[in-house]
C-alpha positions as CSV (number, residue, x, y, z in Angstrom):
1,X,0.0,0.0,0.0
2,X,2.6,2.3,0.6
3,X,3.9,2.2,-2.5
4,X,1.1,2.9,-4.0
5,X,1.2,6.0,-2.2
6,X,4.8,6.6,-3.0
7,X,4.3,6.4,-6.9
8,X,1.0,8.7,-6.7
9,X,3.1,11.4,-5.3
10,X,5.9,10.9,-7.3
11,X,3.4,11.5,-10.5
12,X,2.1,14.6,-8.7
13,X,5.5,16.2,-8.1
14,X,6.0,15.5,-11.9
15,X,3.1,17.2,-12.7
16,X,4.4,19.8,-10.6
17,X,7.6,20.4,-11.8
18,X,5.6,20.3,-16.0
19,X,4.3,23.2,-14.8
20,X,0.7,22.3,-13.0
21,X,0.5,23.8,-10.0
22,X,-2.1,25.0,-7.5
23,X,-2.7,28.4,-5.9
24,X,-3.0,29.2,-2.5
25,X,-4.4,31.8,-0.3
26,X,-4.2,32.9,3.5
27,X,-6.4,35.7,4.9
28,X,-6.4,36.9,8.1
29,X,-10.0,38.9,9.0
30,X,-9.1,41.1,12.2
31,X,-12.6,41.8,13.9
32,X,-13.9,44.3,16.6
33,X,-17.1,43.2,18.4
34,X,-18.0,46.4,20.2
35,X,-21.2,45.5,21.9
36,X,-19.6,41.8,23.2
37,X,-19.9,41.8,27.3
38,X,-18.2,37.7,27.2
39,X,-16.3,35.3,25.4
40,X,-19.9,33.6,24.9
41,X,-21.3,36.2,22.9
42,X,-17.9,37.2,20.9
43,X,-18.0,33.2,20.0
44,X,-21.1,33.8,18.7
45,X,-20.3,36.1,16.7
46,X,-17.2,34.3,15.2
47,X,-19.1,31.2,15.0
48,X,-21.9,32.5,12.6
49,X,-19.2,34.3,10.3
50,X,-17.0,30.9,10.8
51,X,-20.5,28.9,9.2
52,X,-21.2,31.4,6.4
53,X,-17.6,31.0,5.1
54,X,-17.9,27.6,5.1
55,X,-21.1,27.3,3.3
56,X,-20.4,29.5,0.6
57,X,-16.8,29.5,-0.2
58,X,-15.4,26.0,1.0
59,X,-12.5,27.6,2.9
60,X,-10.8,26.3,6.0
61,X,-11.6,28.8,9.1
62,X,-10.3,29.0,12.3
63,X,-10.1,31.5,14.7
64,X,-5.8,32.1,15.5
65,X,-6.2,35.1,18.0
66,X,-7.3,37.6,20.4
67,X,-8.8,34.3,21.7
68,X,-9.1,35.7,25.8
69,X,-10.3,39.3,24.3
70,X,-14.1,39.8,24.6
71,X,-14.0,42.3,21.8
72,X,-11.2,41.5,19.3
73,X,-11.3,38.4,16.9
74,X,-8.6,37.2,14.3
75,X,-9.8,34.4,11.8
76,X,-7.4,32.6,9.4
77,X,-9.2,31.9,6.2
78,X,-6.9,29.5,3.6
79,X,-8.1,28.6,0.1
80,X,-7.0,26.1,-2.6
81,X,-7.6,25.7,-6.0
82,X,-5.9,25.7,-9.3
83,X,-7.4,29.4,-10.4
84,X,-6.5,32.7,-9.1
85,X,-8.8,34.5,-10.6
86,X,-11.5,32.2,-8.6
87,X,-9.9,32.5,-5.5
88,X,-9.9,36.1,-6.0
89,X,-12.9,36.3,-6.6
90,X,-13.5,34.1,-3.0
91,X,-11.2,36.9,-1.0
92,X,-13.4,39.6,-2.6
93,X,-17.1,37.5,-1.2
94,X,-14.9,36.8,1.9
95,X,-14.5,40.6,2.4
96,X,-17.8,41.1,1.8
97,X,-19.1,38.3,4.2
98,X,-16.6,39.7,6.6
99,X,-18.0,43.5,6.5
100,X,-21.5,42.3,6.5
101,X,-21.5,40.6,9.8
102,X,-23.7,41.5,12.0
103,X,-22.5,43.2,15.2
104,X,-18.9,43.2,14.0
105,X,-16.8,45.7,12.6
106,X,-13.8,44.9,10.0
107,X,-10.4,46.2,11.3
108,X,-8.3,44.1,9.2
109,X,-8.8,42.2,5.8
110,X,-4.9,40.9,5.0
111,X,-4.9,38.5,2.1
112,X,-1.3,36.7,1.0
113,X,-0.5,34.0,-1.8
114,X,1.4,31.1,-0.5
């Protein structure tokens, strides 16, 4: 079985080297939650943006800091794919999802290509 696995990857790395490669993306969405009094209700309000990214772009999400702060959230966004213009089109409805969130307001919106 295991070198089965080792000859898959060895085609992929060839692919790689012809030339076919995949993009990726990292955001990082810095968030104020003004009207948070707990960690409960800033969770909540993580947690709803967290499940709206998933839905609609199929990123990973996590939050990555400010984790003790009532207030303050920073989410780590990455996406995959084999287009940029697709996943740039993804950062732009990320943005979007991110300034539409109810009872947060969008400090930060910090997009890099891996």
């Amino acid at each position: 079985m295991t070198g089965e696995i080792d000859d898959r990857l060895s085609g992929d790395r060839a692919a790689l080297a012809a030339g076919h490669s995949g993009q990726i993306v990292f955001i990082a969405i810095e968030l104020l939650i003004p009207m948070s009094d707990s960690l409960k209700a800033k969770r909540r309000v993580v947690k709803g943006l967290k499940d709206r990214i998933r839905a609609r772009l199929n990123a990973s999400v996590a939050e990555i800091g400010y984790l003790e702060q009532w207030q303050r959230a920073l989410i780590g966004v990455a996406m995959i794919g084999n287009d940029r213009v697709y996943l740039e089109q993804g950062a732009s409805a990320l943005e979007s999802l991110s300034r539409e969130t109810a009872g947060a307001e969008l400090l930060g919106f910090h997009l890099e290509w891996l």
